[in-house]
C-alpha positions as CSV (number, residue, x, y, z in Angstrom):
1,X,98.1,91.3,108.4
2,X,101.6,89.3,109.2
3,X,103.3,91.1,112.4
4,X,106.3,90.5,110.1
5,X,105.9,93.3,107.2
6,X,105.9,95.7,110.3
7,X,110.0,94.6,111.4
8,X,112.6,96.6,110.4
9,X,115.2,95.1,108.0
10,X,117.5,94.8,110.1
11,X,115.2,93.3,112.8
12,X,113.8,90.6,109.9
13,X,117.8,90.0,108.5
14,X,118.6,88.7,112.2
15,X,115.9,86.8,112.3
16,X,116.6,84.6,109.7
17,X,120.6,84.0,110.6
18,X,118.8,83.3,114.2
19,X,116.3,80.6,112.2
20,X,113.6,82.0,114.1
21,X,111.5,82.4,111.0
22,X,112.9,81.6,107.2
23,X,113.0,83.8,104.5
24,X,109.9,82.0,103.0
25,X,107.9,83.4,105.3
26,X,109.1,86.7,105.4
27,X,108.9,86.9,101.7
28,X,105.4,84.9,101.9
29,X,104.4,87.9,104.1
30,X,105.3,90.9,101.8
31,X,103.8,89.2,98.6
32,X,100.6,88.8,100.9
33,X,100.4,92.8,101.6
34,X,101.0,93.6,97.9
35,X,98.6,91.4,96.7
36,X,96.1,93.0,98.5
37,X,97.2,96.3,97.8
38,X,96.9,95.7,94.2
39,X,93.4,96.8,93.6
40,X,94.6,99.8,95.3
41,X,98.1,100.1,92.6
42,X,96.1,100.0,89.3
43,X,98.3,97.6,88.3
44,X,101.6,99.7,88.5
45,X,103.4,96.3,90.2
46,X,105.5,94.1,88.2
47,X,106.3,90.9,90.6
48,X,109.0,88.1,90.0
49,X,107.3,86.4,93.0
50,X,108.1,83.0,91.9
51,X,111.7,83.7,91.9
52,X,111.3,85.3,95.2
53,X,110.2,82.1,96.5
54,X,112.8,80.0,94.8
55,X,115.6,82.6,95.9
56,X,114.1,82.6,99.7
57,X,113.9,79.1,99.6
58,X,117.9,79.0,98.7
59,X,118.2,81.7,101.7
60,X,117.3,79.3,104.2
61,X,120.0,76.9,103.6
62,X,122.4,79.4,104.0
63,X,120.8,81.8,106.5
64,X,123.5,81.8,109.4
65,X,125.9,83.4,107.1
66,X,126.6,86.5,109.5
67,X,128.6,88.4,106.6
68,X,124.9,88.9,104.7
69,X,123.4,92.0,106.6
70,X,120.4,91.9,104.5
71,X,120.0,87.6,104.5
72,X,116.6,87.2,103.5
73,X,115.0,90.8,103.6
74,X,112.4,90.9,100.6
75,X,113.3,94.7,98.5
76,X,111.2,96.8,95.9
77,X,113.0,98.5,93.1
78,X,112.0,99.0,89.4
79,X,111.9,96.3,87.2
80,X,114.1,98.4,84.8
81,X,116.8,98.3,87.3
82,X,117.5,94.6,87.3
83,X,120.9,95.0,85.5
84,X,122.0,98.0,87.9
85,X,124.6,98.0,90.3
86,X,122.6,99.3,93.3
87,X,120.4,96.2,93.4
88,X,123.1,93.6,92.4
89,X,124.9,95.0,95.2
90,X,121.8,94.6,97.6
91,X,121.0,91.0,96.5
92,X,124.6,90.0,97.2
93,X,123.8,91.4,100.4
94,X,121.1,88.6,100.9
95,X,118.0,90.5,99.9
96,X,115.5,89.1,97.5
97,X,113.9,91.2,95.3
98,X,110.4,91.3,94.8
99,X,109.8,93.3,92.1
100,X,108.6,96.8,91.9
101,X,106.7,99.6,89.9
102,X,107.0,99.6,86.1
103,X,108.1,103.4,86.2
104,X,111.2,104.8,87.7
105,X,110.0,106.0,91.2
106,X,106.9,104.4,93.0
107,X,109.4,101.9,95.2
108,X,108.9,104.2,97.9
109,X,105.3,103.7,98.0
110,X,105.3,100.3,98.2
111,X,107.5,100.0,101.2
112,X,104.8,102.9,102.8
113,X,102.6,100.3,102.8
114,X,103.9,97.7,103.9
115,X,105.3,95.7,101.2
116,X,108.8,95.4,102.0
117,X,110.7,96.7,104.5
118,X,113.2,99.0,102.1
119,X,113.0,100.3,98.3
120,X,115.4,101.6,95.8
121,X,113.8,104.3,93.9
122,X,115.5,106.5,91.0
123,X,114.5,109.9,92.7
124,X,113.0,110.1,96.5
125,X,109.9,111.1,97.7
126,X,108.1,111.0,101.2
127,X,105.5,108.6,101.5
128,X,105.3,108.7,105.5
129,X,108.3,107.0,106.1
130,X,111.9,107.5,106.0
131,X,113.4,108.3,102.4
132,X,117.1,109.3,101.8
133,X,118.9,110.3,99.4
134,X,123.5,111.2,99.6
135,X,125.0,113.4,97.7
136,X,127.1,111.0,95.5
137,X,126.6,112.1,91.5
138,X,123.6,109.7,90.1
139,X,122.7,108.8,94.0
140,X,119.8,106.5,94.1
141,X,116.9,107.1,96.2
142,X,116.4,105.0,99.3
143,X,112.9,104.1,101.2
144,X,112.3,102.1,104.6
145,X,110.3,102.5,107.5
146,X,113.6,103.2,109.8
147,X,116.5,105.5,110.1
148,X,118.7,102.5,110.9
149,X,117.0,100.2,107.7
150,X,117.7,103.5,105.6
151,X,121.5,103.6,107.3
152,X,122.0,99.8,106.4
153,X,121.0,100.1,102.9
154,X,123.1,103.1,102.0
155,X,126.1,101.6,102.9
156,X,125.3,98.3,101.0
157,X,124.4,100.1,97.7
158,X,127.2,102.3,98.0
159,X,129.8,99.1,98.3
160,X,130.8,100.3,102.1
161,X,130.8,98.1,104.8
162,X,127.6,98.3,107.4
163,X,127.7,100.5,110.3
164,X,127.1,99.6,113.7
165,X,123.7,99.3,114.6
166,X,124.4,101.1,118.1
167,X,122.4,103.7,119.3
168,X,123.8,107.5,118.3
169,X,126.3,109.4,119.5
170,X,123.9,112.9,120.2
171,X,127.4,114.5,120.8
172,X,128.3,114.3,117.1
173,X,125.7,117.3,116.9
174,X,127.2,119.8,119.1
175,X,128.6,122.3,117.1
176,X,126.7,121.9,114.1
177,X,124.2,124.8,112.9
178,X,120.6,124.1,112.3
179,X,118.5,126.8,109.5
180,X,115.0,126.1,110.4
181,X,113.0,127.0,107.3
182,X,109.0,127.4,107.5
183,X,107.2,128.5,104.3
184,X,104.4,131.5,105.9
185,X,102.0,129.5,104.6
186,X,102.4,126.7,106.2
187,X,99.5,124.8,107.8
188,X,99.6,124.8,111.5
189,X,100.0,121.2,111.9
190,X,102.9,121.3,110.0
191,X,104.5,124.2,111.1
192,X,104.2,122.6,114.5
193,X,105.8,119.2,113.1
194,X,108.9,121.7,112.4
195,X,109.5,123.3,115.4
196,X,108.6,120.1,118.0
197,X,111.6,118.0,115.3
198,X,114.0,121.7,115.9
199,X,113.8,121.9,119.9
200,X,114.7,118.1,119.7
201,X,117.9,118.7,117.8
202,X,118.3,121.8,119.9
203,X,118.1,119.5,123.0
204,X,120.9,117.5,121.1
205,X,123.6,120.4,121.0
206,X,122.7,121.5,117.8
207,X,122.5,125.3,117.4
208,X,119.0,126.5,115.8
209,X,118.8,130.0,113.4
210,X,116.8,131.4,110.7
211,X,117.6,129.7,107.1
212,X,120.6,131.5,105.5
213,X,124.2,129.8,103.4
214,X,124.8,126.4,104.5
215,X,128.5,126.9,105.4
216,X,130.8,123.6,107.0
217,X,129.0,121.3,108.3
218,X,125.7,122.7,108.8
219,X,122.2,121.7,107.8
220,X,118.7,122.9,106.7
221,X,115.3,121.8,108.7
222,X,112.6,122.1,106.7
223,X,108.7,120.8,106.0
224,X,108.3,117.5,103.9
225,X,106.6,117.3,100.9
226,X,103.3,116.3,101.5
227,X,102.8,112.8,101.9
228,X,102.5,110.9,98.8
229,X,102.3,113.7,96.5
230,X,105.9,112.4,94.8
231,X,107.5,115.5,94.9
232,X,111.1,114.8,94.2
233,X,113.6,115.9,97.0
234,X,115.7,118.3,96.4
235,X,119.5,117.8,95.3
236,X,122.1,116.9,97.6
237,X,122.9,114.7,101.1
238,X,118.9,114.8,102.4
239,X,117.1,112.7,105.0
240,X,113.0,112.9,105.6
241,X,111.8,111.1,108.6
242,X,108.2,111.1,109.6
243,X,107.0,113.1,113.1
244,X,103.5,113.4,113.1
245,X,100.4,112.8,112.0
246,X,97.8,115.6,111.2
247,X,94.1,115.6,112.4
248,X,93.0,113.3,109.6
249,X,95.9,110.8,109.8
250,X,98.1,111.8,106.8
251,X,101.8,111.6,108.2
252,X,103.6,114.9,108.9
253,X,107.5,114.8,108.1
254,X,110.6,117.2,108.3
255,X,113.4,116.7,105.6
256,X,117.1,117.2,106.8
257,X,119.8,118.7,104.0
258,X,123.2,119.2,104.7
259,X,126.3,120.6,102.9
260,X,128.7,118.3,101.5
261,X,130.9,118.2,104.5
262,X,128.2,117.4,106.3
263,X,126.3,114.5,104.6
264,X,126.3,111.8,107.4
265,X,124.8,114.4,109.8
266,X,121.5,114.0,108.0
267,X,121.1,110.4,108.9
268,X,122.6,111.1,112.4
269,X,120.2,114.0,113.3
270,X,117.2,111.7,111.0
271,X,118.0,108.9,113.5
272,X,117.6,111.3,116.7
273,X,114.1,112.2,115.7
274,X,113.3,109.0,115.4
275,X,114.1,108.1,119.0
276,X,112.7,111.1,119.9
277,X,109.4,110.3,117.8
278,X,109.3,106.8,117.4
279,X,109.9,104.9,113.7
280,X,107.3,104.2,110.8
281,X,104.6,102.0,110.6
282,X,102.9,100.7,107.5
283,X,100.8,103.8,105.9
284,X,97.0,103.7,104.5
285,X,97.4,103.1,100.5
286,X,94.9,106.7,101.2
287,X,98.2,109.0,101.5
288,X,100.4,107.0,99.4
């Protein structure tokens, strides 16, 4: 397996502007991983791998254009989406799009295991690695293997100008309320996933108490889905980032919600779990 399906996107974007590999081989890579993932798919994967090559091949003439945050960074979305704004927006952005499932959700998937770095997805699901979804009306679903991938993306399909790719602030979460939620029966490993992710936002400045109205800006911890059981999230500004594993290697996760007014603390607290707990690697195609 290519060390490269394992970069971030945003790793793999400055890459190529910094010719130290061309967006050939980066795209070379991914079609590698879902080739052999196919047997694995049942043949859910629509490809437009030859214009993946032709458009990574174009890439690398222009790859030092700075103002592309996404310059050569192969993308999974449904092949029913390739007149939709969220991916036009992404491929003017310099990604190259692969392909993607045949349905309307599966992106997610994909990206799990390893091939591509980020997805578009019409609803979002945990797969073991970071999924995200704002609350704009109609909002897209969003899949990558880090907070900072998932960051990057969001303000591309949204039309926004990239964030800086600086470490956090933790101070931006002092003052904001925390409603832990765990379901009674919930398995222990789980249950465990939720309250080691809670004493790290607690360590943060957040304030931690039992689930009640969110009310300003405020969010809601709670369990993932399980992994790969494509359980939509539910409505509204949401983040799930991936914590833990459990004894048989199935990835544990905790998803994030927030009120309206507090939307971009989802991603902010998402990304201070991930230092705390280190970002996603590709998954098994067992829990996916």
């Amino acid at each position: 397996m290519s060390d490269l399906i394992s970069l971030s996107a945003v790793a793999l974007a400055r890459g190529v502007r910094e010719r130290r590999w061309s967006p050939v081989r980066v795209v070379d890579a991914c079609i590698a991983r879902i080739r052999a993932a196919e047997p694995e798919l049942g043949g859910l994967v629509e490809t437009r791998f030859a214009q993946a090559r032709e458009e990574a091949a174009a890439a690398s003439r222009r790859s030092a254009e700075a103002h592309a945050p996404l310059m050569g960074v192969p993308i999974l979305a449904p092949v029913s989406w390739a007149s939709s704004v969220e991916l036009r927006r992404v491929r003017e952005a310099g990604a190259i799009w692969l392909g993607g499932p045949r349905g309307d959700c599966g992106a997610a998937a994909l990206v799990a295991l390893g091939g591509a770095p980020c997805g578009l997805d019409v609803r979002a699901t945990f797969c073991g690695i970071v999924a995200h979804r704002s609350d704009e009306p109609h909002a897209v679903g969003l899949s990558a293997r880090t907070v900072g991938d998932v960051t990057l993306l969001a303000a591309v399909v949204a039309g926004q100008i990239p964030p800086d790719a600086a470490a956090p602030d933790a101070d931006l979460l002092r003052g904001t309320s925390v409603h832990v939620v765990v379901p009674p029966r919930l398995a222990p490993e789980a249950r465990a996933a939720v309250h080691k992710a809670a004493l790290s936002l607690r360590e943060h400045g957040a304030t931690l108490g039992d689930c009640g109205p969110l009310r300003g800006v405020a969010l809601r911890l709670e369990p993932a889905p399980p992994c790969g059981s494509g359980t939509t999230l539910q409505a509204g500004a949401i983040t799930v980032v991936r914590t833990d594993t459990d004894r048989t290697g199935r990835p544990l996760g905790v998803q994030i919600a927030a009120t309206r007014a507090g939307g971009p603390a989802t991603l902010l607290a998402a990304k201070l779990l991930e230092a705390s707990f280190g970002s996603s690697s590709p998954v098994s195609a067992r829990w996916v």
